[in-house]
N, CA, C and O atoms as CSV, one atom per row, in Angstrom:
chain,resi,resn,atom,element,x,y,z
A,1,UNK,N,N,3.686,-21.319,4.051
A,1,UNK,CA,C,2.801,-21.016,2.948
A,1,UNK,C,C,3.628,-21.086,1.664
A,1,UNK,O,O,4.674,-20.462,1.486
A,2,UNK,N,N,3.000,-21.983,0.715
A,2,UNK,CA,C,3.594,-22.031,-0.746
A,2,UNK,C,C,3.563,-21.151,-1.454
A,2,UNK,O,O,2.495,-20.606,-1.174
A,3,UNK,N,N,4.101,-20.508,-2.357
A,3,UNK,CA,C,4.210,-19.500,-3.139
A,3,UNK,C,C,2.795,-19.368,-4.236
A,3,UNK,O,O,2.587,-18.314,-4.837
A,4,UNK,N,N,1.874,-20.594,-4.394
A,4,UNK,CA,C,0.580,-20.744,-5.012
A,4,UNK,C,C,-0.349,-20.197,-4.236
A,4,UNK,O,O,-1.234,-19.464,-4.676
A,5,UNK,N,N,-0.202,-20.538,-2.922
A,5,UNK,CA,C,-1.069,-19.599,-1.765
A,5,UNK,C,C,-1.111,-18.625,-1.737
A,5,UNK,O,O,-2.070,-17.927,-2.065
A,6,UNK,N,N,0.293,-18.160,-1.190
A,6,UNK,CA,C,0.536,-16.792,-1.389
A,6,UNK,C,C,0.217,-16.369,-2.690
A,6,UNK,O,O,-0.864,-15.783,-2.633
A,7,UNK,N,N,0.591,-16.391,-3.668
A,7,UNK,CA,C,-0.748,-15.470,-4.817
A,7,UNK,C,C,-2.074,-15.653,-5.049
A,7,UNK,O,O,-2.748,-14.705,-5.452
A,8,UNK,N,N,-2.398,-16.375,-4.920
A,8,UNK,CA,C,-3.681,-17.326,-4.088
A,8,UNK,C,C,-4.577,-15.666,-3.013
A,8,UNK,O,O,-5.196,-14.650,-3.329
A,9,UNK,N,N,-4.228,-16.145,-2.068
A,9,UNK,CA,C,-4.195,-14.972,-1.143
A,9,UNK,C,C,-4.303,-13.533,-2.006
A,9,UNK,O,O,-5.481,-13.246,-2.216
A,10,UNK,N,N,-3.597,-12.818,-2.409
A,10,UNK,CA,C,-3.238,-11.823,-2.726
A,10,UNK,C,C,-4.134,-11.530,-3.277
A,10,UNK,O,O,-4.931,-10.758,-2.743
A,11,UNK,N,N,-4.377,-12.063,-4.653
A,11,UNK,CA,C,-5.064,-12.348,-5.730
A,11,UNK,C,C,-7.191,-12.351,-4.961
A,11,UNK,O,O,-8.138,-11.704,-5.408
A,12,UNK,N,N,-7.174,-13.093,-4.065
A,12,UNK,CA,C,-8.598,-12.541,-3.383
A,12,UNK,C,C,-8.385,-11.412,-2.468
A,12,UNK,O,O,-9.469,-10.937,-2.127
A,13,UNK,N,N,-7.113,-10.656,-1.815
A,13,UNK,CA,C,-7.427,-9.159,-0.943
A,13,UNK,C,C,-7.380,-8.187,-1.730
A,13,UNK,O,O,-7.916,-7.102,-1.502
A,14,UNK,N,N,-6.437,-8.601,-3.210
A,14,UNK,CA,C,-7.074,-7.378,-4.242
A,14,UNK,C,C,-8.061,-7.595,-4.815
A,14,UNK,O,O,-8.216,-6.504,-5.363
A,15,UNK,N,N,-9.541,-8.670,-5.370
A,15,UNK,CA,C,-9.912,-8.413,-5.558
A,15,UNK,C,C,-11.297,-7.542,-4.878
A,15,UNK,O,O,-12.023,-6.666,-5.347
A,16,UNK,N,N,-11.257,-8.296,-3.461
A,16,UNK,CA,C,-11.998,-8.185,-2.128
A,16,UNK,C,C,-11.302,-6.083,-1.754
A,16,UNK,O,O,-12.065,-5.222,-1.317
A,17,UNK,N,N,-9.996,-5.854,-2.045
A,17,UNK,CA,C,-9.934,-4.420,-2.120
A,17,UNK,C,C,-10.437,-3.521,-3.073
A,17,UNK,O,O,-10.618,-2.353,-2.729
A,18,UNK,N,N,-10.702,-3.896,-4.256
A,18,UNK,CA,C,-11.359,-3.289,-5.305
A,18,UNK,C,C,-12.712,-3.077,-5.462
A,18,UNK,O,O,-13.310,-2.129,-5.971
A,19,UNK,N,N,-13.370,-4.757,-4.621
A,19,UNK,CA,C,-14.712,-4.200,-4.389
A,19,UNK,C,C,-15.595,-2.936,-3.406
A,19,UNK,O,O,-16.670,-2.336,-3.420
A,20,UNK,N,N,-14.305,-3.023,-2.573
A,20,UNK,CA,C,-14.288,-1.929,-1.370
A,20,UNK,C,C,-14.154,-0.689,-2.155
A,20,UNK,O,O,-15.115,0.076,-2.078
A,21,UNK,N,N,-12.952,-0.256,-3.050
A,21,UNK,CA,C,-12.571,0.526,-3.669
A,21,UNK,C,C,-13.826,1.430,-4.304
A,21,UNK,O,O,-13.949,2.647,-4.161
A,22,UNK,N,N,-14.728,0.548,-5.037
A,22,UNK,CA,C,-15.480,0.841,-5.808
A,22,UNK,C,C,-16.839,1.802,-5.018
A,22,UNK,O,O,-17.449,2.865,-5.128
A,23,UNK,N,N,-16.760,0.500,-4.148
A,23,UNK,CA,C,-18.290,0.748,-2.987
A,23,UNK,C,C,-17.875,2.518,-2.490
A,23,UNK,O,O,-18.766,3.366,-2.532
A,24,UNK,N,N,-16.188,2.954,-1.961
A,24,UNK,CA,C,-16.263,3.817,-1.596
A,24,UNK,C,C,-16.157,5.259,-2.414
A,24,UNK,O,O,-16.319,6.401,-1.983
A,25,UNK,N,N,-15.789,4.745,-3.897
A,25,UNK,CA,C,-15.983,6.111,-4.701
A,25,UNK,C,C,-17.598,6.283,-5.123
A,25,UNK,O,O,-17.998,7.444,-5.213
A,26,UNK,N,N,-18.533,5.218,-5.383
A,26,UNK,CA,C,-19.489,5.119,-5.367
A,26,UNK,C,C,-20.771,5.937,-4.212
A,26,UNK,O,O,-21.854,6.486,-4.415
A,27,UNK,N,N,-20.102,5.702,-3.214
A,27,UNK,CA,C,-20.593,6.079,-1.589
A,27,UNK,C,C,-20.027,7.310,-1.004
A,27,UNK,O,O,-20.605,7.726,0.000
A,28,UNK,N,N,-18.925,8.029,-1.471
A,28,UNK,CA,C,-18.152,8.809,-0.868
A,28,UNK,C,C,-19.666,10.160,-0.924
A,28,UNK,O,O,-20.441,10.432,-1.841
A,29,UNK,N,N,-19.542,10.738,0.539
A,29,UNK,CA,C,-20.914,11.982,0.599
A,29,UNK,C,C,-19.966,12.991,0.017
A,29,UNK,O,O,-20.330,13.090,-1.155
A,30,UNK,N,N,-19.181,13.608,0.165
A,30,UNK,CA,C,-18.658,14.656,-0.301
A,30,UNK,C,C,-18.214,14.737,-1.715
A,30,UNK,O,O,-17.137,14.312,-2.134
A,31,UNK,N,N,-19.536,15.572,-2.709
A,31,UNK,CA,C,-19.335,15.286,-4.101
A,31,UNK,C,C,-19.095,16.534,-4.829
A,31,UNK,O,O,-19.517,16.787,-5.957
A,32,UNK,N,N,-18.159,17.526,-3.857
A,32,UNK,CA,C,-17.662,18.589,-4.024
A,32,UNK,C,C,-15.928,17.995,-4.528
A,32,UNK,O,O,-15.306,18.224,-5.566
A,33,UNK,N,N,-15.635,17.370,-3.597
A,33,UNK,CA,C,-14.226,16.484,-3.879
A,33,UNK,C,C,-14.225,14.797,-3.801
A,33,UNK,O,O,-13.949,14.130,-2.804
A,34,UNK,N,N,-14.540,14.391,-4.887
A,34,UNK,CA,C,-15.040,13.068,-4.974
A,34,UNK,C,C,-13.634,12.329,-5.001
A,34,UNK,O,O,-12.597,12.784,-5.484
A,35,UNK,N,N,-13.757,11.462,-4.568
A,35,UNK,CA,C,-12.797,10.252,-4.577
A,35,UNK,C,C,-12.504,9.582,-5.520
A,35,UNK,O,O,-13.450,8.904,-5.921
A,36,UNK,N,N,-10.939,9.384,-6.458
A,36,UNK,CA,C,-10.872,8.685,-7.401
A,36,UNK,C,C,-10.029,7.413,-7.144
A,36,UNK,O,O,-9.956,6.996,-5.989
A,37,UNK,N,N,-9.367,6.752,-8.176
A,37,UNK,CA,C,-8.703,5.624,-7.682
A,37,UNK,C,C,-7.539,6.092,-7.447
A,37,UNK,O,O,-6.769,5.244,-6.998
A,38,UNK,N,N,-7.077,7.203,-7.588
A,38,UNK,CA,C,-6.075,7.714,-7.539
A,38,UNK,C,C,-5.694,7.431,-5.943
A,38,UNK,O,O,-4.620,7.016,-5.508
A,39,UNK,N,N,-7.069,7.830,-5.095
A,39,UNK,CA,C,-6.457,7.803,-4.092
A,39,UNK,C,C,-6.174,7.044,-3.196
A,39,UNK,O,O,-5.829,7.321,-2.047
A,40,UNK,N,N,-6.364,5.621,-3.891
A,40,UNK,CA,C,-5.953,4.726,-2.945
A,40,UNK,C,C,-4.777,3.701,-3.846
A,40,UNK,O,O,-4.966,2.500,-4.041
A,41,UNK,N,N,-3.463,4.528,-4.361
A,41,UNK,CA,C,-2.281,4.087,-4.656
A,41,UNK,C,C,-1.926,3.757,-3.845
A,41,UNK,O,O,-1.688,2.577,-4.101
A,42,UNK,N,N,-1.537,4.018,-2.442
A,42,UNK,CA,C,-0.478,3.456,-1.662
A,42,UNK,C,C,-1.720,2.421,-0.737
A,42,UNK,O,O,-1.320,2.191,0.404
A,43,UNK,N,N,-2.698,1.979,-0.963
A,43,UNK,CA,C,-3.139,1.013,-0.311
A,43,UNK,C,C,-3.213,-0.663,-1.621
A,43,UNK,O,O,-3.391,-1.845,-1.326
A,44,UNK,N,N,-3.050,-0.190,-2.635
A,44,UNK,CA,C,-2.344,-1.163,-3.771
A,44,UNK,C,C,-1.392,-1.161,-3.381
A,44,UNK,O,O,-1.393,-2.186,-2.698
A,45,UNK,N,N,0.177,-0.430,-3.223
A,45,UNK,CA,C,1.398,-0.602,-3.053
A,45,UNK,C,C,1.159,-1.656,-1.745
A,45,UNK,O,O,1.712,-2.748,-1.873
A,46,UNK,N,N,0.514,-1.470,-0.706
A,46,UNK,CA,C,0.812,-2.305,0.217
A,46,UNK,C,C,0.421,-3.802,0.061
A,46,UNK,O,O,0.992,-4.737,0.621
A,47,UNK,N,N,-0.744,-3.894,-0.869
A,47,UNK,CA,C,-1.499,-5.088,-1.183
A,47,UNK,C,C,-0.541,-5.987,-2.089
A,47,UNK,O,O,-0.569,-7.208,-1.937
A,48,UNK,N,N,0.417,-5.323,-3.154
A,48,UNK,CA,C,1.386,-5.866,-3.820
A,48,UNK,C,C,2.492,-6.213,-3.123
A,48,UNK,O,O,3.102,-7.230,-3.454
A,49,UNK,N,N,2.890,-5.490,-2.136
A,49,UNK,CA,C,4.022,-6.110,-1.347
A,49,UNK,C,C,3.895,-6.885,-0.278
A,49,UNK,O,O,4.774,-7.024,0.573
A,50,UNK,N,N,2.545,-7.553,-0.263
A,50,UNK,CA,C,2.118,-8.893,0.326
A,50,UNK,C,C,3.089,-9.907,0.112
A,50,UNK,O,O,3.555,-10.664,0.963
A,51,UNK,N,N,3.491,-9.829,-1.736
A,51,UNK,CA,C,3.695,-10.644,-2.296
A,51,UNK,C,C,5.541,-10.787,-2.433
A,51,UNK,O,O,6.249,-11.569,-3.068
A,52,UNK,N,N,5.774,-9.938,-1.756
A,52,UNK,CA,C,7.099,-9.854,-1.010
A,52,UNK,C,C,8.077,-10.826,0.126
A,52,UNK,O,O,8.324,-10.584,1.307
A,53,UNK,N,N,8.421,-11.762,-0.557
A,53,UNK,CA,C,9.301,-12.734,0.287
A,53,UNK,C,C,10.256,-11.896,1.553
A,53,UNK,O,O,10.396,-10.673,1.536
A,54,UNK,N,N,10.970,-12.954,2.813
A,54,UNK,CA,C,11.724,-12.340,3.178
A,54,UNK,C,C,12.057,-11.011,3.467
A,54,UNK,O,O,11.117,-10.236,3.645
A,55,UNK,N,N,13.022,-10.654,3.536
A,55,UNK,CA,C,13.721,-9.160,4.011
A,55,UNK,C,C,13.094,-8.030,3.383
A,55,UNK,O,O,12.821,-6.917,3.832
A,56,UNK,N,N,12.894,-8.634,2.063
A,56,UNK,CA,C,11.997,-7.524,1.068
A,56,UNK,C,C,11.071,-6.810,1.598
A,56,UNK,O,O,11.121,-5.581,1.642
A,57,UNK,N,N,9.793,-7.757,2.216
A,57,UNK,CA,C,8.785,-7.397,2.520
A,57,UNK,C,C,8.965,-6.875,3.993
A,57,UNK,O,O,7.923,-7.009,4.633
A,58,UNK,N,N,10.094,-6.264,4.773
A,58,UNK,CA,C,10.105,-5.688,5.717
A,58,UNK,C,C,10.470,-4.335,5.447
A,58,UNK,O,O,10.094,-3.373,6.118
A,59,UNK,N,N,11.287,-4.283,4.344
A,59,UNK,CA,C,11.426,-2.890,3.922
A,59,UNK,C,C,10.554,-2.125,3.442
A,59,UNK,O,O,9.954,-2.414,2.407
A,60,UNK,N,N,10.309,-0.858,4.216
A,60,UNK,CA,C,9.240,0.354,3.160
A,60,UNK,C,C,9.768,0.818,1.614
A,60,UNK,O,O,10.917,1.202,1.397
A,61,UNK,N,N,8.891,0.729,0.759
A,61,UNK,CA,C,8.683,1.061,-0.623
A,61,UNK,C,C,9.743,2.346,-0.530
A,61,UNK,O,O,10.815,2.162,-1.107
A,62,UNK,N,N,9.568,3.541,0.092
A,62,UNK,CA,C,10.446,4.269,0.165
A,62,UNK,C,C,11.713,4.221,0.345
A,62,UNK,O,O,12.542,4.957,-0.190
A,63,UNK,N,N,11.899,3.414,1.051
A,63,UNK,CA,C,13.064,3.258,1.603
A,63,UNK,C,C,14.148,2.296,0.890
A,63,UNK,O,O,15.183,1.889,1.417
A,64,UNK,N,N,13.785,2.073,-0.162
A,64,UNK,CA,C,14.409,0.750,-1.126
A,64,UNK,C,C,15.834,2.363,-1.761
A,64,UNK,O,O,15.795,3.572,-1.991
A,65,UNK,N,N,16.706,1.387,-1.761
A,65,UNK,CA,C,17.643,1.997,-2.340
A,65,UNK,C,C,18.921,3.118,-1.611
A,65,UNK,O,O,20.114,3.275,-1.873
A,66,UNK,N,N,17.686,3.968,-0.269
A,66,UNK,CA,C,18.197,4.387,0.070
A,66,UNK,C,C,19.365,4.460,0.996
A,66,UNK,O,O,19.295,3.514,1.780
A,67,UNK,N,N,20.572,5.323,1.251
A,67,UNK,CA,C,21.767,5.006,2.416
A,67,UNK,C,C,21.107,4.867,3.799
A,67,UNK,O,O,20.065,5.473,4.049
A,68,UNK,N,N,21.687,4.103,4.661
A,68,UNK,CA,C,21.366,3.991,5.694
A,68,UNK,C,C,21.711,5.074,6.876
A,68,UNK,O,O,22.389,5.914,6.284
A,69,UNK,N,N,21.602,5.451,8.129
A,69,UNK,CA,C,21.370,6.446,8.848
A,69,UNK,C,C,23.232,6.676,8.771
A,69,UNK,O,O,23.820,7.559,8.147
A,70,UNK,N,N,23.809,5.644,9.564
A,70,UNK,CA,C,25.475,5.517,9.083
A,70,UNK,C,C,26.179,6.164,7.965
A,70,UNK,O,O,27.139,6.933,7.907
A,71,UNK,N,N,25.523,5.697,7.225
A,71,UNK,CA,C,25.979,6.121,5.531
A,71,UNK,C,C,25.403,7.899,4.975
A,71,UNK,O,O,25.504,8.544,3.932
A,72,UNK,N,N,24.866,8.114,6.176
A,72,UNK,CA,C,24.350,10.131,5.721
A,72,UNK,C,C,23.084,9.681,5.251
A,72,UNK,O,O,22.711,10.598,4.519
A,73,UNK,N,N,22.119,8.705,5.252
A,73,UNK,CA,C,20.859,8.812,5.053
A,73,UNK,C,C,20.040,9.227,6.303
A,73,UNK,O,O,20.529,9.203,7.433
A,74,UNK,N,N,18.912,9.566,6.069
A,74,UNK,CA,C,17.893,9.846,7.086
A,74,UNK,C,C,17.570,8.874,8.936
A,74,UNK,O,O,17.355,7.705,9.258
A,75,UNK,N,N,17.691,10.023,9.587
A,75,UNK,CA,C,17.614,9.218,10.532
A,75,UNK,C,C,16.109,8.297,11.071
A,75,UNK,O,O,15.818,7.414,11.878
A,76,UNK,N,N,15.359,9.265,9.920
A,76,UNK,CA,C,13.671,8.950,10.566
A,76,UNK,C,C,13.156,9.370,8.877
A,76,UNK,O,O,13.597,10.209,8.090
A,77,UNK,N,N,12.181,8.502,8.781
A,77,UNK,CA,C,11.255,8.298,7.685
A,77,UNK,C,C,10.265,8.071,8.520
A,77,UNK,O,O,10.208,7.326,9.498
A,78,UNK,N,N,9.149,9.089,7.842
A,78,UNK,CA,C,7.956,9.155,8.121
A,78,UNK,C,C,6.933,8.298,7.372
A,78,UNK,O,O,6.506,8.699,6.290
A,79,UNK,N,N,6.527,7.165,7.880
A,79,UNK,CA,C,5.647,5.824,6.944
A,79,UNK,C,C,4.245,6.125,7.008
A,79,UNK,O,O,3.437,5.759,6.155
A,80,UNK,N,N,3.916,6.921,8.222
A,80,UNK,CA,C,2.760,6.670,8.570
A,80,UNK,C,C,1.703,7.843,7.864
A,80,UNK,O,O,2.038,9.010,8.065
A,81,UNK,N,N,0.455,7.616,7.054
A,81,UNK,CA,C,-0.151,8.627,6.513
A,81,UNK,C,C,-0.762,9.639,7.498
A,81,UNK,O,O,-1.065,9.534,8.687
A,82,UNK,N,N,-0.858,10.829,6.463
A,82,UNK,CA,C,-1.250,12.380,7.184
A,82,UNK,C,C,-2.917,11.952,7.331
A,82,UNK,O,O,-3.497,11.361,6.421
A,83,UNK,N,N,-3.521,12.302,8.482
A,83,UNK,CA,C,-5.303,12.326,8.196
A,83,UNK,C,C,-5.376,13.024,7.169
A,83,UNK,O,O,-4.513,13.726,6.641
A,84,UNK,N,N,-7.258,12.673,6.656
A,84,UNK,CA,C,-7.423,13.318,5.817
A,84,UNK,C,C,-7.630,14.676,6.572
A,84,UNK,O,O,-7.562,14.744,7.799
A,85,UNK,N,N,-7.942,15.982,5.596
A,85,UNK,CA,C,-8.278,17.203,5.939
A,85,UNK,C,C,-9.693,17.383,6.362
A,85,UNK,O,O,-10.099,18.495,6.701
């Protein structure tokens, strides 16, 4: 895949995510704690690092920068989200 594709691509799952986005703050039943866009930051973070070549795009967002388990960093990072409540 060419790098025109690939943003190509991207470029229709965000906009195809936004329409979703919308439908579900729109739709959300519970209008005691309504849903903002807030809460779907880390499902943008993932949609942007589509666009992540190579090695990049295997690494978690978190995990950029940090020492490795060797080096006194963490032996376990937790990636996976909490249910909702």
């Amino acid at each position: 895949m060419d790098e025109q594709q690939r943003r190509q691509f991207i470029n229709e799952v965000w906009q195809r995510f936004e329409e979703v986005q919308n439908w579900a703050i729109a739709n959300w039943p519970d209008r005691g704690r309504p849903l903002s866009s807030s809460d779907f930051v880390e499902a943008r973070k993932e949609i942007l690092a589509l666009g992540l070549t190579g090695d990049a795009r295997l690494d978690h967002p978190a995990q950029a920068g940090e020492p490795e388990p060797e080096q006194g960093g963490a032996q376990y990072i937790e990636v996976t989200p909490a249910p909702w409540p």
